[in-house]
C-alpha positions as CSV (number, residue, x, y, z in Angstrom):
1,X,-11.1,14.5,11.0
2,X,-13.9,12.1,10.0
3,X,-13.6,8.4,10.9
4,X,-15.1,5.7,9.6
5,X,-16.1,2.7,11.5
6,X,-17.2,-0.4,9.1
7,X,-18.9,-3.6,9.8
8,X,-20.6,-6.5,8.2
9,X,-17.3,-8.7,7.1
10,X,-17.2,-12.5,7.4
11,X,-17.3,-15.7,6.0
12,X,-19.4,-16.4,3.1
13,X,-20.1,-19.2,1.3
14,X,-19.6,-19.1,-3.2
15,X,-22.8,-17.6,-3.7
16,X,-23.4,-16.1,-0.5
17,X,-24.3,-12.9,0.4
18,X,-23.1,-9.4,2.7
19,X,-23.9,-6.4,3.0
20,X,-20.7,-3.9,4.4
21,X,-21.2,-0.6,6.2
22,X,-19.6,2.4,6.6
23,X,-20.4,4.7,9.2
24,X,-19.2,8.2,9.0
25,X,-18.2,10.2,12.5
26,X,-19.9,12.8,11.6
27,X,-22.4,14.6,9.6
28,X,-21.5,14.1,5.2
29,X,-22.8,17.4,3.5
30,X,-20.9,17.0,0.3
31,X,-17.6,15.1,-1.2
32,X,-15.7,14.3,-3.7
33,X,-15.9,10.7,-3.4
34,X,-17.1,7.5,-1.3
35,X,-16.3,4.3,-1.4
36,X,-14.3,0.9,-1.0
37,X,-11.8,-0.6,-2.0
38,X,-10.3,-4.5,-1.6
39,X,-6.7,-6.1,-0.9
40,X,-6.7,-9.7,-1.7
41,X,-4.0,-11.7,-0.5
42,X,-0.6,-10.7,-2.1
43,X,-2.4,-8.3,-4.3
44,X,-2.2,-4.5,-4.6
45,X,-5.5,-2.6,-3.2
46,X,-7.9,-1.8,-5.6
47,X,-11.3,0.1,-6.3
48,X,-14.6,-2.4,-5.9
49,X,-17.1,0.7,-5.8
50,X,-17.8,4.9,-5.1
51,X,-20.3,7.2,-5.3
52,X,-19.4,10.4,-6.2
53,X,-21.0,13.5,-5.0
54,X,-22.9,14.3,-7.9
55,X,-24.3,10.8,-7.3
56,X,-22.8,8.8,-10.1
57,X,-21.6,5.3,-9.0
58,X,-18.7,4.1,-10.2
59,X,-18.0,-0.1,-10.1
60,X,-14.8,-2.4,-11.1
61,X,-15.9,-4.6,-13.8
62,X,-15.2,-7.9,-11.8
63,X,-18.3,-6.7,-9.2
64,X,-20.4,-5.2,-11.9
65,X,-24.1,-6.6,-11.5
66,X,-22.9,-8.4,-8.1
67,X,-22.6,-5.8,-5.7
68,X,-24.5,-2.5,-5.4
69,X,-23.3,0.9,-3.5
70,X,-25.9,3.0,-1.7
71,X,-26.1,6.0,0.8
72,X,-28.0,6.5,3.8
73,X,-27.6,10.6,4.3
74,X,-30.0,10.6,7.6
75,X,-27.8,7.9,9.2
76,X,-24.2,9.3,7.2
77,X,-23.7,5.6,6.4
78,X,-22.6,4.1,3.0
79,X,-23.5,0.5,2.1
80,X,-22.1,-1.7,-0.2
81,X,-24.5,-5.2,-0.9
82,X,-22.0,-8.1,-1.8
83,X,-24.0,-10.7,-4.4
84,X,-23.2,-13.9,-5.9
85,X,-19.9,-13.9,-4.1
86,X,-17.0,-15.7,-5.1
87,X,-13.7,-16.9,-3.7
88,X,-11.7,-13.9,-5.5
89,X,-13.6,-11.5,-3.7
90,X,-11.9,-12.8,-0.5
91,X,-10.1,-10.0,0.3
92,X,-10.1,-6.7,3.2
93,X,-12.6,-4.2,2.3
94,X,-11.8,-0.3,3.1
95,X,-13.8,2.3,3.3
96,X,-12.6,5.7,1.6
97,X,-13.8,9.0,2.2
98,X,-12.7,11.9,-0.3
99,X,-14.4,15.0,1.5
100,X,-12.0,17.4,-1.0
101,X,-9.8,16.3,-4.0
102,X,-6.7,17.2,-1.2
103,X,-8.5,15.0,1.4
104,X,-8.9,11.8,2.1
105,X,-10.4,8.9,5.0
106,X,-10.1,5.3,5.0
107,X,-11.6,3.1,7.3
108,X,-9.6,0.5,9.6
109,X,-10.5,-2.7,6.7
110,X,-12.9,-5.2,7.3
111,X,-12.3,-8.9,6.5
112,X,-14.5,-10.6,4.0
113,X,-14.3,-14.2,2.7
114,X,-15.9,-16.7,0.3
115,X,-14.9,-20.2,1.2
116,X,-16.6,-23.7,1.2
């Protein structure tokens, strides 16, 4: 069972910047998918950002040109570079791992928010 251990949450100024990690427990040869996803208050989770495995990178059109997903394979770490943040991206941020299409990770949530 893989876990994922994520970091780098916190409070941000509008217009601020983070970067979140997501650490895998062990070694990532190939998957499906990798990623995050946000709950903002009272809302239902939803996809910020993945990389597939073929390498494609997939974003929601409210972080497009804000935020960037990347992949460290000699540390088994995902990244995801919060820019230009705004108050709506207050939210938790999980980490999901999709190893198979039948499989699937998430991470324990990380707060992140964007406050004056």
């Amino acid at each position: 069972q893989v876990q994922l251990v994520e970091s780098g949450g916190g409070l941000v100024q509008p217009g601020g910047s983070l970067r979140l990690s997501c650490a895998a427990s062990e070694k990532i040869d190939t998957f499906v998918s990798w990623g995050w996803y946000r709950q903002g208050p009272e809302k239902p989770r939803e996809l910020v950002a993945r990389i597939t495995g073929d390498g494609t990178t997939i974003f929601v059109d409210a972080v497009k040109g804000r935020f960037t997903i990347s992949r460290d394979t000699a540390t088994d770490t995902m990244y995801l570079a919060l820019e230009k943040l705004k108050p709506q991206d207050t939210a938790v941020y999980f980490c999901n791992f999709r190893p198979t299409s039948a499989m699937e990770y998430w991470g324990q949530g990380i707060q992140v928010t964007v406050a004056s």
